[in-house]
The first five atom37 places (N, CA, C, CB, O) and aatype in JSON, in Angstrom:
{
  "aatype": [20, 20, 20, 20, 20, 20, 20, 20, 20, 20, 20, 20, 20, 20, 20, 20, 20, 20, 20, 20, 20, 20, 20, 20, 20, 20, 20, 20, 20, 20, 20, 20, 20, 20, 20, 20, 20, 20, 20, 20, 20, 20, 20, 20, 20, 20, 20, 20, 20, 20, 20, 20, 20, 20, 20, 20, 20, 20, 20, 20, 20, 20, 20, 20, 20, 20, 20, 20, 20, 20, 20, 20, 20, 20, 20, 20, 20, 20, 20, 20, 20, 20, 20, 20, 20, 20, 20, 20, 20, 20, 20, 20, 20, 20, 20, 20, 20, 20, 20, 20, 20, 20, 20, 20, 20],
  "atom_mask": [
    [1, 1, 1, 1, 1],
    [1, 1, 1, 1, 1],
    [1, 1, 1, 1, 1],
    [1, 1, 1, 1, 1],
    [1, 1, 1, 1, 1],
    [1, 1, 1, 1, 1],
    [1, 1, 1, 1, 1],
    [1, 1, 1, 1, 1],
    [1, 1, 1, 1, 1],
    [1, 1, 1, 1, 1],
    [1, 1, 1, 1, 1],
    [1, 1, 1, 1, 1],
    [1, 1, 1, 1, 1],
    [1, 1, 1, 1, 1],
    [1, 1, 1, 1, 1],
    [1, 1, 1, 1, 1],
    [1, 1, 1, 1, 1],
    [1, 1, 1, 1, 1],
    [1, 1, 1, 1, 1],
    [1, 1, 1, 1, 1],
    [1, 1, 1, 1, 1],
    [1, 1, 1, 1, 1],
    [1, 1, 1, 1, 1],
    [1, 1, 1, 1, 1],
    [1, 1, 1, 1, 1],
    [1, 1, 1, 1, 1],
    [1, 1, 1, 1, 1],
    [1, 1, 1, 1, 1],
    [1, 1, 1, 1, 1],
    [1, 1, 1, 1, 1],
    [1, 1, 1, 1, 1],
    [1, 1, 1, 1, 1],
    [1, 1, 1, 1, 1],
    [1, 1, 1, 1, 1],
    [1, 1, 1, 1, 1],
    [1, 1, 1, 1, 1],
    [1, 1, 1, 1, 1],
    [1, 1, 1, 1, 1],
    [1, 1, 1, 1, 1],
    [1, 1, 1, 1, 1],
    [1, 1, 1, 1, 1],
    [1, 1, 1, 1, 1],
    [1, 1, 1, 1, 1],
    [1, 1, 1, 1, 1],
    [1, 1, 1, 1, 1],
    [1, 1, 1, 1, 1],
    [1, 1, 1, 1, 1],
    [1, 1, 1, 1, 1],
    [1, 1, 1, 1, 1],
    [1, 1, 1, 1, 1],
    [1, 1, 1, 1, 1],
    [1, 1, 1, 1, 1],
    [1, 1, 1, 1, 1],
    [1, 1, 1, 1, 1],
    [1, 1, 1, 1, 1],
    [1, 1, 1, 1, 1],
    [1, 1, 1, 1, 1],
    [1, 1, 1, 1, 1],
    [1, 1, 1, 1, 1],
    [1, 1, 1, 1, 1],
    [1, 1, 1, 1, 1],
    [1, 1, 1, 1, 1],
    [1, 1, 1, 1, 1],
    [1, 1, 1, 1, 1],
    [1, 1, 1, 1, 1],
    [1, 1, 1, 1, 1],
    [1, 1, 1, 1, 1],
    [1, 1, 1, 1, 1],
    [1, 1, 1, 1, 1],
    [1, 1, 1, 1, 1],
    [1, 1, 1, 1, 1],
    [1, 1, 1, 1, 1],
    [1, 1, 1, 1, 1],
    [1, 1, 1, 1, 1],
    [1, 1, 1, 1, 1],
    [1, 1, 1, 1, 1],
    [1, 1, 1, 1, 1],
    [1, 1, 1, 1, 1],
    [1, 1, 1, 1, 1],
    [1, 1, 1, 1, 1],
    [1, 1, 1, 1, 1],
    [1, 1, 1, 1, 1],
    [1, 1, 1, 1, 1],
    [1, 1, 1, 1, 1],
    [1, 1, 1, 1, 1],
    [1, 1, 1, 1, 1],
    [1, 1, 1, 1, 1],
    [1, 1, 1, 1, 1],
    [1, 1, 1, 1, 1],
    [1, 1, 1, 1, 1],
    [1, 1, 1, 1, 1],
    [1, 1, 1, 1, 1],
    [1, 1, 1, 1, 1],
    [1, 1, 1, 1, 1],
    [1, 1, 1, 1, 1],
    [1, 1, 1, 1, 1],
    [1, 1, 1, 1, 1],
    [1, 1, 1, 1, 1],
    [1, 1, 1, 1, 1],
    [1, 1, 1, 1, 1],
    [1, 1, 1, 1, 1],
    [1, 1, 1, 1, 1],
    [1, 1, 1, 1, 1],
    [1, 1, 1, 1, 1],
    [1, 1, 1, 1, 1]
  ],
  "atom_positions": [
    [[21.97, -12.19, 37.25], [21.84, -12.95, 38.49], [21.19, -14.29, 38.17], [21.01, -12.16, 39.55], [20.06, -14.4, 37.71]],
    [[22.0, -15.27, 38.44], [21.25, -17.06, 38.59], [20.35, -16.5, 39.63], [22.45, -18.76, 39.29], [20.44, -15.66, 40.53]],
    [[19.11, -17.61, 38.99], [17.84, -17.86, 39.62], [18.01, -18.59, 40.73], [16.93, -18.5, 38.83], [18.52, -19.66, 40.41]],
    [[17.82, -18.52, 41.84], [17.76, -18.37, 43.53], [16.4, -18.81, 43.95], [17.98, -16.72, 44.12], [15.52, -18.55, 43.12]],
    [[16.02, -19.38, 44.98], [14.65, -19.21, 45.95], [15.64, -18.99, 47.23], [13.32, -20.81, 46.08], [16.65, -19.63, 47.53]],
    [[14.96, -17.76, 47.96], [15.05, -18.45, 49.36], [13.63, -18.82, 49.93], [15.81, -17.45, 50.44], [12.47, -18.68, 49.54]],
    [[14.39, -19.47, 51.3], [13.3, -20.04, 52.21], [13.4, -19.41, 53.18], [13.29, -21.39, 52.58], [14.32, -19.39, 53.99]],
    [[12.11, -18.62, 53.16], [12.11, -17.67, 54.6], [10.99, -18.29, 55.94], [11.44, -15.85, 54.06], [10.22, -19.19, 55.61]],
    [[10.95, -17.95, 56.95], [10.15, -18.61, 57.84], [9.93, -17.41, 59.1], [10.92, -20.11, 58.32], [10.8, -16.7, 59.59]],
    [[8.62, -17.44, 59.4], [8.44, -16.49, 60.39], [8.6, -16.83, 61.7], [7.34, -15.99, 60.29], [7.88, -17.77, 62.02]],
    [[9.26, -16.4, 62.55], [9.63, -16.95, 63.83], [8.69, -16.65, 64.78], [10.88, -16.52, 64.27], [8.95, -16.74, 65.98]],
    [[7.71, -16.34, 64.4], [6.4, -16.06, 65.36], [5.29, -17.28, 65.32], [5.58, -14.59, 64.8], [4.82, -18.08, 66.13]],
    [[5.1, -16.9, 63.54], [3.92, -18.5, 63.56], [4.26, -19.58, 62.87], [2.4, -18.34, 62.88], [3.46, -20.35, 62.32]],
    [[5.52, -19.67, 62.88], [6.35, -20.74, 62.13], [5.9, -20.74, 60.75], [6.23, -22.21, 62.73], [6.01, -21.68, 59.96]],
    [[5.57, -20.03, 60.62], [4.74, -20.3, 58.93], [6.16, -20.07, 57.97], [3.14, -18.71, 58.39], [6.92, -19.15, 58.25]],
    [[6.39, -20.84, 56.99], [7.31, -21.05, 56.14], [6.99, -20.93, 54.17], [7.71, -22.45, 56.7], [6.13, -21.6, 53.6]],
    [[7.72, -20.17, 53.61], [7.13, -19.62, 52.41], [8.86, -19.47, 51.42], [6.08, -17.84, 52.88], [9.98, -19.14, 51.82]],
    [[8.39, -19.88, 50.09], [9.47, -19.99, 49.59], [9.41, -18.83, 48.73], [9.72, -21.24, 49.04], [8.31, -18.47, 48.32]],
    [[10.72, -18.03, 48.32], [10.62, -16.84, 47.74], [11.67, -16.63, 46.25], [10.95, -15.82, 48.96], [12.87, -16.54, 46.5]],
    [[11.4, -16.57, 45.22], [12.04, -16.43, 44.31], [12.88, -15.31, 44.32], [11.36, -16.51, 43.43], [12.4, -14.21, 44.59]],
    [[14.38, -15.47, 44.0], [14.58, -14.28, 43.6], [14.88, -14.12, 41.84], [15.71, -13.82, 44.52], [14.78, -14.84, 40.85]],
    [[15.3, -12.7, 42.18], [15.49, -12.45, 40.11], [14.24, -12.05, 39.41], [15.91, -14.11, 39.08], [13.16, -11.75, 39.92]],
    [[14.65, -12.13, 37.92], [13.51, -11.9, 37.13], [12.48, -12.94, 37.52], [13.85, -11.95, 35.65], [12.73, -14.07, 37.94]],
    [[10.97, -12.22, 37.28], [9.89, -13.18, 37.43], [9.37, -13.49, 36.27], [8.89, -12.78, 38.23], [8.89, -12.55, 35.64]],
    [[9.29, -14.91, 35.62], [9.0, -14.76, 34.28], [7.29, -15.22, 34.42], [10.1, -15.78, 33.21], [6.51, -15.3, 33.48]],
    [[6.97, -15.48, 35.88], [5.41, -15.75, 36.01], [4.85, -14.47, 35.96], [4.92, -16.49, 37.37], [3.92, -14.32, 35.17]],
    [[5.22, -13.54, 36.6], [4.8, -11.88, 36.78], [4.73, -11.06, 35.07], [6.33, -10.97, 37.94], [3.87, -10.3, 34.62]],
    [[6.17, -11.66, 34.34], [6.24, -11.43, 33.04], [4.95, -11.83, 32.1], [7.4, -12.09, 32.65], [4.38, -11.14, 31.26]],
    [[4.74, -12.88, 32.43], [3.81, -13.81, 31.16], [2.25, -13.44, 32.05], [4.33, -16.17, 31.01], [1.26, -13.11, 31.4]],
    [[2.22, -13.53, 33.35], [0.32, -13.1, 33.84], [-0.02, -12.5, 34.53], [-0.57, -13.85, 34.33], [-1.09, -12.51, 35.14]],
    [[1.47, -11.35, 34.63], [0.68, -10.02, 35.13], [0.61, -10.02, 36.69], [-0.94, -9.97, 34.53], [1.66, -10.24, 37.3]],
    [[-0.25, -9.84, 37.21], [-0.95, -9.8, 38.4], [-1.2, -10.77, 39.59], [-1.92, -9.55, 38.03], [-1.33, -10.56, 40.8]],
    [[-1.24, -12.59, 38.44], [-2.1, -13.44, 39.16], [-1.21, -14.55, 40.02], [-3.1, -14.13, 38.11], [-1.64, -15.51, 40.67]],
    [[0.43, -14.03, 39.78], [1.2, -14.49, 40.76], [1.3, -13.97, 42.19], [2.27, -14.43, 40.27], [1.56, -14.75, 43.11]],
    [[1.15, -13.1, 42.34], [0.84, -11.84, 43.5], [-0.41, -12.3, 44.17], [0.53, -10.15, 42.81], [-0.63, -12.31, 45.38]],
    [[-1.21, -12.68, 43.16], [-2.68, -13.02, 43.79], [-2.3, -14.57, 44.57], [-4.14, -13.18, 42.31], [-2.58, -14.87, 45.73]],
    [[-1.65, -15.33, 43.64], [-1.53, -17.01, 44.8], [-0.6, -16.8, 45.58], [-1.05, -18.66, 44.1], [-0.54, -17.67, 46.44]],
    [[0.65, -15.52, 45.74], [1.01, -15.78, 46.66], [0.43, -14.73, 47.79], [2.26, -15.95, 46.45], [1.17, -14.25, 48.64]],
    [[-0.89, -14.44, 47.71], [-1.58, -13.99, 48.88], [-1.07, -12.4, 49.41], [-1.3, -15.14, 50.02], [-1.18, -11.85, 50.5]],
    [[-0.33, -11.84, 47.76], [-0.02, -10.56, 48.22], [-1.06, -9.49, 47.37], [1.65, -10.28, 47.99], [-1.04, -9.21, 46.17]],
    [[-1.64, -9.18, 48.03], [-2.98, -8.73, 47.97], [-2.27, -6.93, 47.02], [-3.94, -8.68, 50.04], [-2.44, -6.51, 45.87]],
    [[-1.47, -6.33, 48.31], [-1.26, -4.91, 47.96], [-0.64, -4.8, 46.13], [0.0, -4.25, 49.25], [-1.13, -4.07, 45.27]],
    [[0.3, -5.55, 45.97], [0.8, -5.47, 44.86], [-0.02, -6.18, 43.67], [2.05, -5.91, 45.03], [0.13, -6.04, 42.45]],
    [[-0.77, -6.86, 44.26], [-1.61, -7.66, 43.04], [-2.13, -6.57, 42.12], [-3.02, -8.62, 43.63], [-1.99, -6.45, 40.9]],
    [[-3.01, -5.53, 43.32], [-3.64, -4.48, 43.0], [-3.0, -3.36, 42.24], [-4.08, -4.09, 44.04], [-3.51, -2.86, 41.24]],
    [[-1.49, -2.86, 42.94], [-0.42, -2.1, 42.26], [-0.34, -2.71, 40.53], [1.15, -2.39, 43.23], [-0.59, -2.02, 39.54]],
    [[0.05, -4.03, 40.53], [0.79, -4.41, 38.72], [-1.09, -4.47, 38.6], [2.26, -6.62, 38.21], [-1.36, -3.29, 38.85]],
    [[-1.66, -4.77, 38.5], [-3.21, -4.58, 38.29], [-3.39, -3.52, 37.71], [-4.05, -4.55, 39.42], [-3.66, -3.7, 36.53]],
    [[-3.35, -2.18, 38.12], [-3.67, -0.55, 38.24], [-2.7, -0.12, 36.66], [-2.83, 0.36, 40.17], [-3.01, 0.48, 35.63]],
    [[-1.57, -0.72, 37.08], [-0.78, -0.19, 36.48], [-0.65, -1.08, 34.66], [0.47, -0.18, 37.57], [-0.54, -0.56, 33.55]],
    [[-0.69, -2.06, 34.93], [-0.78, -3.44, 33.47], [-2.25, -2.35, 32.79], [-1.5, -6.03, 34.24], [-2.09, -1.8, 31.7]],
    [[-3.43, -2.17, 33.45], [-4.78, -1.57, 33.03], [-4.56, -0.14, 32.48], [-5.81, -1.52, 34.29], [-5.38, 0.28, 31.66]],
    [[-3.46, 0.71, 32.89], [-3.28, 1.71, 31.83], [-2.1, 1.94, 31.43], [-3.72, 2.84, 32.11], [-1.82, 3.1, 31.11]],
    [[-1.1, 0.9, 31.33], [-0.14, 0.72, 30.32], [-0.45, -0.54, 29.24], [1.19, 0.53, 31.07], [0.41, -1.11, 28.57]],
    [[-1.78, -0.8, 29.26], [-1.93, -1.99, 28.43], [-1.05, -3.27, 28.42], [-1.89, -1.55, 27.24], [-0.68, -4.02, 27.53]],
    [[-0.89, -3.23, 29.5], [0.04, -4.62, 29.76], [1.49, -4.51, 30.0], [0.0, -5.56, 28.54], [2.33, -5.22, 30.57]],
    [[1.5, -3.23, 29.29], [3.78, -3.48, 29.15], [3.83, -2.95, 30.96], [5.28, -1.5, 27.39], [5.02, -3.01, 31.27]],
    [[3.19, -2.58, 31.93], [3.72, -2.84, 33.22], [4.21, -3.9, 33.41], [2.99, -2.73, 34.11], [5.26, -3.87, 34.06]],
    [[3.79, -4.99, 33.04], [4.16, -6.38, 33.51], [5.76, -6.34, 33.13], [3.21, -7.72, 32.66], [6.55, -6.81, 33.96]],
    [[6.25, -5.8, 31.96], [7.42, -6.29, 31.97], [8.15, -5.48, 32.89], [7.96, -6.37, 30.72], [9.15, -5.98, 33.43]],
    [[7.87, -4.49, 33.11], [8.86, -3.92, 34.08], [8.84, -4.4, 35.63], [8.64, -2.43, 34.07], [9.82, -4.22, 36.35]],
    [[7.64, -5.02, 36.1], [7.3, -5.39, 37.25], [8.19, -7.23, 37.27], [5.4, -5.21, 37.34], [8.55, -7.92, 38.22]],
    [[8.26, -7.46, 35.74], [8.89, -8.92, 35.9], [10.15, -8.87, 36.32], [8.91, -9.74, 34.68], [10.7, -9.9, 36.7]],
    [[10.9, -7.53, 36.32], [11.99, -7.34, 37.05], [12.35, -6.81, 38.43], [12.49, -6.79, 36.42], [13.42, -6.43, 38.9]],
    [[10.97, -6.91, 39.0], [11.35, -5.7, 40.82], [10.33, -6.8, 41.53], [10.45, -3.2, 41.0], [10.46, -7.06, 42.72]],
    [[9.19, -7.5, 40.61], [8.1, -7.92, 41.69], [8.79, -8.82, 42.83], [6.82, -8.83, 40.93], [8.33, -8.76, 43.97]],
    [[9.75, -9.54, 42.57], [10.29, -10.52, 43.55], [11.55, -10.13, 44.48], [10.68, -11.71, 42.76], [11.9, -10.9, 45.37]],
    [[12.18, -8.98, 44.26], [12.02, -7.91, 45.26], [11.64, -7.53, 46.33], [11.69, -7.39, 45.05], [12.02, -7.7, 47.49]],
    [[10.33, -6.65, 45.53], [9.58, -6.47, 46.67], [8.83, -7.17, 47.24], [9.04, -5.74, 46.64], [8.19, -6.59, 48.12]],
    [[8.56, -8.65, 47.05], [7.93, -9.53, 47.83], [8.47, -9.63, 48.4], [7.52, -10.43, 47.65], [7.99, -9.25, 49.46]],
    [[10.15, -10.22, 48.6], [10.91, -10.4, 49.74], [11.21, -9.44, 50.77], [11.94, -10.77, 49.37], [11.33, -9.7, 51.96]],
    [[11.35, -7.89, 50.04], [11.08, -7.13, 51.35], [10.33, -7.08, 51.9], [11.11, -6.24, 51.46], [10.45, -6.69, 53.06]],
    [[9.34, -7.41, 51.46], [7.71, -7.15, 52.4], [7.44, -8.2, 53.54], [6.19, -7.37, 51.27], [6.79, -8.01, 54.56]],
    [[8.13, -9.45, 53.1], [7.64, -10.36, 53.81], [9.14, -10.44, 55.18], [7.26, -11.85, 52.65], [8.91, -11.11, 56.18]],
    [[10.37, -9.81, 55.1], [11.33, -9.53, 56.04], [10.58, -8.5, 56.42], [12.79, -9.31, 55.67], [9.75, -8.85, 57.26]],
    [[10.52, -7.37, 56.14], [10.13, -6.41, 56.52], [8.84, -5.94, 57.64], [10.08, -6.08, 55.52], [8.91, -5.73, 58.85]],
    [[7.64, -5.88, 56.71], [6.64, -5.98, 56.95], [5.85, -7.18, 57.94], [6.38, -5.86, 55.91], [5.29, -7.2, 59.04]],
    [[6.14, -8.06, 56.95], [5.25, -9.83, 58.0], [6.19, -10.27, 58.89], [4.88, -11.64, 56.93], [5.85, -11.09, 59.74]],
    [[7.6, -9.78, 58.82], [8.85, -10.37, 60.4], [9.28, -11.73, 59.5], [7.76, -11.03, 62.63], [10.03, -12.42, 60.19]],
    [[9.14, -12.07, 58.73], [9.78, -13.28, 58.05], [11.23, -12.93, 58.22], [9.33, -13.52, 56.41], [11.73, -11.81, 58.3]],
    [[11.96, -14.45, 58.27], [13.36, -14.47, 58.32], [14.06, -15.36, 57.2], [13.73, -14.93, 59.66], [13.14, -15.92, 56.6]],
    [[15.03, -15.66, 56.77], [15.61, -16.44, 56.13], [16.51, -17.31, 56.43], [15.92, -15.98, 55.48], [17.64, -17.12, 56.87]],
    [[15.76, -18.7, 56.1], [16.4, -20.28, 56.9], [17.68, -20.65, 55.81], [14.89, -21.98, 56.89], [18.77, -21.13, 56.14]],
    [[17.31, -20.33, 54.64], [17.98, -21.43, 53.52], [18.23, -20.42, 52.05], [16.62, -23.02, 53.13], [17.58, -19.41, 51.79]],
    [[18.83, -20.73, 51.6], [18.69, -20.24, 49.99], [19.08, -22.24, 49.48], [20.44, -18.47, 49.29], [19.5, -23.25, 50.05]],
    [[18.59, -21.82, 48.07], [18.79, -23.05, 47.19], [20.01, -23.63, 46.68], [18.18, -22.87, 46.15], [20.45, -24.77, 46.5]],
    [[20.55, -22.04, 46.44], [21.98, -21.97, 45.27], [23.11, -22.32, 46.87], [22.35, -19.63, 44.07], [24.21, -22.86, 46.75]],
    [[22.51, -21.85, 48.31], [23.73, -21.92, 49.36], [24.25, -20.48, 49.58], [25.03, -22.9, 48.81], [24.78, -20.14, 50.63]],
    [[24.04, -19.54, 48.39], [25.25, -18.38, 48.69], [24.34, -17.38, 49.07], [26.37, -17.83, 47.34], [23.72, -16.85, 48.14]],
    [[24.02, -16.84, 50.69], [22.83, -15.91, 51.34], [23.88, -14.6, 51.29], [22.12, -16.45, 53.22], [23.3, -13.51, 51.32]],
    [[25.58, -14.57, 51.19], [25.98, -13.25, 50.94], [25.62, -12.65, 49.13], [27.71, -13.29, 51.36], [25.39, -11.5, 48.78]],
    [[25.67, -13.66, 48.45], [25.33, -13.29, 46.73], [24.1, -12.84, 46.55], [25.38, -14.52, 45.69], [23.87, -11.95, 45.73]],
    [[23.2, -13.36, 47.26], [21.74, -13.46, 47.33], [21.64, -11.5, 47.48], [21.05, -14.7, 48.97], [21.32, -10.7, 46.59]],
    [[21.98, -11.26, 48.65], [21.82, -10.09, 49.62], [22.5, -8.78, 48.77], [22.67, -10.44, 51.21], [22.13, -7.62, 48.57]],
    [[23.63, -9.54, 48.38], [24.18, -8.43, 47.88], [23.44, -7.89, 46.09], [25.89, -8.88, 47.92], [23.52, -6.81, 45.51]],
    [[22.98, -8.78, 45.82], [22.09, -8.74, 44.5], [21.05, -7.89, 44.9], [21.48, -10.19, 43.94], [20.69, -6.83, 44.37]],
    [[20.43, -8.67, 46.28], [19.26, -7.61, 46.26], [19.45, -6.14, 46.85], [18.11, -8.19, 47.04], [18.72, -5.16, 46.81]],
    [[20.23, -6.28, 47.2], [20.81, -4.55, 48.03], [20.39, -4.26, 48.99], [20.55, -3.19, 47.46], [20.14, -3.1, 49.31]],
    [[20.13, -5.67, 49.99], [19.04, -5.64, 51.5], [19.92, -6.88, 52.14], [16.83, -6.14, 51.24], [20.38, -7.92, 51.66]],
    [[19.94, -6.23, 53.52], [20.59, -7.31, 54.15], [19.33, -8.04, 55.0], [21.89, -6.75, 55.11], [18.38, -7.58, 55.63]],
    [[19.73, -9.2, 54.75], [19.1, -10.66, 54.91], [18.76, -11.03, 56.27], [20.05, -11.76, 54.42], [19.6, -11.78, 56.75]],
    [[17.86, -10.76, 57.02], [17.82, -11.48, 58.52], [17.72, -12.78, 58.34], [16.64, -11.1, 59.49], [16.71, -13.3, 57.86]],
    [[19.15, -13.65, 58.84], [18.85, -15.06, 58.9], [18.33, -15.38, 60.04], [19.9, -15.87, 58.7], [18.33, -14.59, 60.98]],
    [[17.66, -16.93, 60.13], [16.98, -16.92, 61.36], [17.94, -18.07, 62.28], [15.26, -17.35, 61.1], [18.24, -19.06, 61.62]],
    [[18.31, -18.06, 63.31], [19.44, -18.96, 64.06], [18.75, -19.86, 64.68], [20.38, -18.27, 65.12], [19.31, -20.72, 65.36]]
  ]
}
């Protein structure tokens, strides 16, 4: 999968947040402390727990799901929607991730 952001936006507090998709090669190379700036607290703690008794090789497996599950969490969970992708293609996007996409109208 080409590297993607979308741009999701919450239709409640307008708050707007850009979301990678694909491999994370920030999650790859530091673990935890991408999770931490983007203010996702639960998973920081999850690749945290988990990097601390796999001696680190969590990270690589998390460099492949963490951006994922950020995007579900933040459709899901926080009501975020999706305004934009980068690449243009929100059916490629969706179908990569195996979640259909609430765009926002």
């Amino acid at each position: 999968m080409a590297f993607d952001t979308l741009v999701l936006k919450n239709p409640n507090t307008g708050e707007i947040k850009n979301a990678p998709v694909g491999f994370s090669w920030t999650t790859f190379f530091f673990g935890f402390f991408p999770a931490i700036f983007r203010g996702d607290w639960k998973w920081a703690a999850i690749i945290f727990v988990v990097a601390f008794f796999t001696i680190g090789a969590g990270n690589i497996v998390f460099a492949f799901i963490y951006n994922k599950f950020y995007i579900k969490e933040q459709i899901y969970s926080n009501g975020f929607k999706v305004v934009s992708s980068a690449k243009g293609n929100l059916q490629r996007v969706s179908s990569n991730l195996g979640i259909e996409l609430p765009v926002l109208q």
